[in-house]
C-alpha positions as semicolon CSV with decimal commas, in nm:
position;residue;x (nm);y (nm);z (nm)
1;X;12,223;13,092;11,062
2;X;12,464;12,831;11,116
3;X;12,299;12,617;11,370
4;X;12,156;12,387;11,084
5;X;12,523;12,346;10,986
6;X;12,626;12,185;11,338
7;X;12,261;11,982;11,377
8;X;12,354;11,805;11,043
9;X;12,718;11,744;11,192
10;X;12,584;11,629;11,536
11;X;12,287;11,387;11,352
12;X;12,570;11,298;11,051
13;X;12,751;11,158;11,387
14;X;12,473;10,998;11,549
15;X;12,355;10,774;11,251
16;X;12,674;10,670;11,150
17;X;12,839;10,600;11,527
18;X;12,480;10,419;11,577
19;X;12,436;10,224;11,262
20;X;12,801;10,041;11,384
21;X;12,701;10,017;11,747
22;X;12,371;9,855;11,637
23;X;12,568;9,647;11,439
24;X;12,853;9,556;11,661
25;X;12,589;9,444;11,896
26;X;12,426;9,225;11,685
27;X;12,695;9,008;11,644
28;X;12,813;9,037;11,914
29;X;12,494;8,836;12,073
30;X;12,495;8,623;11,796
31;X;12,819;8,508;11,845
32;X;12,742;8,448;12,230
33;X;12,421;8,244;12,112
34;X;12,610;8,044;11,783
35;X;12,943;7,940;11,993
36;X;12,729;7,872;12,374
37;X;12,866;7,573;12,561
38;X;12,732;7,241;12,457
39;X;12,756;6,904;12,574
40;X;12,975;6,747;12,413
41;X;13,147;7,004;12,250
42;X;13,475;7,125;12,315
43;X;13,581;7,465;12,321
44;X;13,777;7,571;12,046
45;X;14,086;7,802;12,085
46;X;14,085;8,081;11,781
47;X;14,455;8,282;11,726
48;X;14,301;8,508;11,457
49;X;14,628;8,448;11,271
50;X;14,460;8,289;10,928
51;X;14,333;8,467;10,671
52;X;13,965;8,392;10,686
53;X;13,948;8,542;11,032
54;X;14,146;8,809;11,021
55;X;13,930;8,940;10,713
56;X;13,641;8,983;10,996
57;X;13,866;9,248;11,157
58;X;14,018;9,364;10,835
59;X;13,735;9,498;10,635
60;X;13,531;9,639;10,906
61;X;13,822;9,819;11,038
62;X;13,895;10,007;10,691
63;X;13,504;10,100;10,639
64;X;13,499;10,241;11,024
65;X;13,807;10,442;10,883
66;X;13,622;10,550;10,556
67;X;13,329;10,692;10,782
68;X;13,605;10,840;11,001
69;X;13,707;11,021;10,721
70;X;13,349;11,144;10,583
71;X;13,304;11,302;10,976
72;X;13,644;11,450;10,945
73;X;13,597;11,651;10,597
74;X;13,260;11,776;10,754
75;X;13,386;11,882;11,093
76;X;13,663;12,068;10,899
77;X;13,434;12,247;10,697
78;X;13,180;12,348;10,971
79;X;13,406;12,430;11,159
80;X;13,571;12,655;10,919
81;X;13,265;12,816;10,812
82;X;13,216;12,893;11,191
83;X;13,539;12,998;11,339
84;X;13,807;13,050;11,063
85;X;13,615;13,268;10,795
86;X;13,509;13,559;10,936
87;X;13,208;13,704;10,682
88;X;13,179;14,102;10,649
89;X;13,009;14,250;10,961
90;X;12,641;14,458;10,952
91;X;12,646;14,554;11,300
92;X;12,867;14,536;11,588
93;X;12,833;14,418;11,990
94;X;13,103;14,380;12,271
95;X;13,049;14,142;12,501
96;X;13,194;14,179;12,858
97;X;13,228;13,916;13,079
98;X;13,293;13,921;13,429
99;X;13,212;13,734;13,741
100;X;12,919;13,665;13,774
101;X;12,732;13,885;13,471
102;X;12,736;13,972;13,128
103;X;12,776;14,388;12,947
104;X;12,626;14,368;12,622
105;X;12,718;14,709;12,422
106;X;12,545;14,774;12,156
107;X;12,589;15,038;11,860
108;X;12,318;15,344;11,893
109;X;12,157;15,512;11,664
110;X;12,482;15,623;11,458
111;X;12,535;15,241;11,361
112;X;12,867;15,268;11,488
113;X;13,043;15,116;11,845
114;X;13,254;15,302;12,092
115;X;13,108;15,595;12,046
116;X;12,900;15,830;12,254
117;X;12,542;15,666;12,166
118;X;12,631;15,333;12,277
119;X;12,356;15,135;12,455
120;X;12,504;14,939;12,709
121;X;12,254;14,659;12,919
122;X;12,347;14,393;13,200
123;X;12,210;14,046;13,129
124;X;12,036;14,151;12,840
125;X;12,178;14,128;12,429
126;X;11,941;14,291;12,183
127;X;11,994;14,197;11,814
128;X;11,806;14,236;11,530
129;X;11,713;13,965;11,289
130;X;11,857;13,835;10,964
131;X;12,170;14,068;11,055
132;X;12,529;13,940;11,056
133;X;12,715;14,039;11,387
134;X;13,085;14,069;11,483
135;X;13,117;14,041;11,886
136;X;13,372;14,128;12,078
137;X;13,442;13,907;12,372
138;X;13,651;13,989;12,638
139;X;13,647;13,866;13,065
140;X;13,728;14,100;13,313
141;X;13,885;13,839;13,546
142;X;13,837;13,446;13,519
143;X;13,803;13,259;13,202
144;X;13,396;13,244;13,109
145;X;13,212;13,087;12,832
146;X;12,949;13,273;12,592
147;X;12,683;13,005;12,515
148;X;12,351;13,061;12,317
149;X;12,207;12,718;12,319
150;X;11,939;12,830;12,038
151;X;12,197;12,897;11,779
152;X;12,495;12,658;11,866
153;X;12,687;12,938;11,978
154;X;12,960;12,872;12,199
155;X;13,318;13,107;12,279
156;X;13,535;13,105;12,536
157;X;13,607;13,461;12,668
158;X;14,014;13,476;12,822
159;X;14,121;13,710;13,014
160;X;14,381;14,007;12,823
161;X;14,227;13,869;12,510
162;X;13,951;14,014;12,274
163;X;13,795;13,757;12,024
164;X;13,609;13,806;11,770
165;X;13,304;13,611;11,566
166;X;13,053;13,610;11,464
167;X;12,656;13,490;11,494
168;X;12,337;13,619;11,233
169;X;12,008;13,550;11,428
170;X;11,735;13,425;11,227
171;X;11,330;13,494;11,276
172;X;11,070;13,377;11,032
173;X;10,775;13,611;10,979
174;X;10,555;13,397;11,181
175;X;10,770;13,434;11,512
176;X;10,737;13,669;11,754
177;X;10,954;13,959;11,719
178;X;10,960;14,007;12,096
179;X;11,141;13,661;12,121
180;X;11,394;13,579;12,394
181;X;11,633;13,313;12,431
182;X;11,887;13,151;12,717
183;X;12,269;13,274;12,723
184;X;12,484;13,109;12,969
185;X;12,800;13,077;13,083
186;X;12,973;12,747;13,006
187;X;13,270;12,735;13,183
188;X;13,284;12,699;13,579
189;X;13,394;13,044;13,662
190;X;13,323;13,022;14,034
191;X;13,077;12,991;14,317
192;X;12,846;13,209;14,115
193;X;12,870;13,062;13,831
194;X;12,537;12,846;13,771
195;X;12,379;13,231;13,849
196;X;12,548;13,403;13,525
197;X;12,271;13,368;13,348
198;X;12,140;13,629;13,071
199;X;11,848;13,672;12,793
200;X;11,932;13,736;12,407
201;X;11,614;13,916;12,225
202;X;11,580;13,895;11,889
203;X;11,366;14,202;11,705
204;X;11,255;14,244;11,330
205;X;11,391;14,598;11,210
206;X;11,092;14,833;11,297
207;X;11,116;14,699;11,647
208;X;11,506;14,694;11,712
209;X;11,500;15,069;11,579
210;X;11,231;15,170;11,814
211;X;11,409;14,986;12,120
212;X;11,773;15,194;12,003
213;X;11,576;15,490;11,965
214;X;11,450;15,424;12,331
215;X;11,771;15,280;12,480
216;X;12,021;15,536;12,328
217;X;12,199;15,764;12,642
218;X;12,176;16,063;12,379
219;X;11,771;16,024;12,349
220;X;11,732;15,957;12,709
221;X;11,923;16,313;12,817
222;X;11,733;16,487;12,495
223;X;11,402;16,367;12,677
224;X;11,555;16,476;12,991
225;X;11,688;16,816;12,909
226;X;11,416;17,113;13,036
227;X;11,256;17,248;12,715
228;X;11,252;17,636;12,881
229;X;10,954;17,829;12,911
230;X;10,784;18,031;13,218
231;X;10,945;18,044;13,555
């Protein structure tokens, strides 16, 4: 939900960082073209002590400041949003890192984690859509990086330490609910590491209760269990 928050930032960044660089060079070849050697013409020697050309450095150094400024205030507040305010939680997932995989456990059917029903899955994070999650990130050994490319999600996972955030996957009704997406691991965490490698699927709610329902370790040993009967 808050990828659209950190395109603007990135594209805020491009247009303004290009709109000087365009600019920069285009006076910059002017001025090579304007002051070229002629015959004839001495060079002249400028200190940039007077007023009239210090003013060229002057005023275009206080507007780059103003823009500075502009990106700071935005960067702030997306990255507030993002990392510092931590909205209520709908669901729950604890995310294990180790090297080189990901554990993804996910709350069963009693909506509630650490408990008996869990679903846990290797390389594989089910989610369901337009549903605000808290994760819990921990690494078993080296420092690792969650990364969802898709929705600008990126969180270091340190050893001895548990962090929590957050992510709400989005799906418009004319995407497929069966959807998958890259996760990776962003931070060199050994000779394995370009292998760590993982798949986030994102479900509407009739399908992410019908994958719990077949996932959960308490249906799987109910459809296991011997119903009785004959010898």
């Amino acid at each position: 939900s808050y990828a659209g928050d950190i395109d603007f930032l990135v594209n805020l960044i491009l247009w303004i960082v290009g709109f000087w660089f365009v600019l920069c060079e285009v006076i910059f070849f002017w001025l090579i073209f304007r002051f070229r050697e002629k015959d004839g013409v001495p060079g002249q020697y400028v200190s940039g002590e007077e007023k009239s050309q210090k003013r060229w450095i002057t005023y275009p150094h206080l507007l780059v400041l103003v823009c500075d400024i502009v990106l700071v205030v935005f960067a702030i507040k997306v990255w507030y949003d993002i990392k510092q305010d931590l909205p209520p939680a709908q669901a729950e997932v604890r995310i294990i890192s180790q090297q080189w995989a990901w554990t993804f456990i996910h709350e069963g059917p009693d909506g509630k984690l650490d408990t008996a029903d869990d679903i846990r899955t290797i390389n594989e994070l089910t989610v369901k859509a337009n549903t605000l999650y808290h994760y819990k990130l921990e690494s078993k050994d080296v420092i690792h990086d969650f990364s969802v490319p898709v929705w600008r999600l990126k969180q270091d996972a340190i050893p001895g330490r548990i962090i929590t955030g957050w992510f709400e996957p989005t799906l418009t009704s004319d995407q497929s609910p069966t959807g998958y997406w890259d996760i990776q691991c962003a931070e060199i965490c050994g000779v394995g590491h370009a292998l760590m490698g993982g798949k986030v699927f994102v479900k509407n709610e009739a399908d992410y209760a019908a994958w719990v329902a077949e996932n959960s370790p308490v249906s799987l040993a109910s459809a296991a269990a011997p119903t009785g009967g004959g010898r």
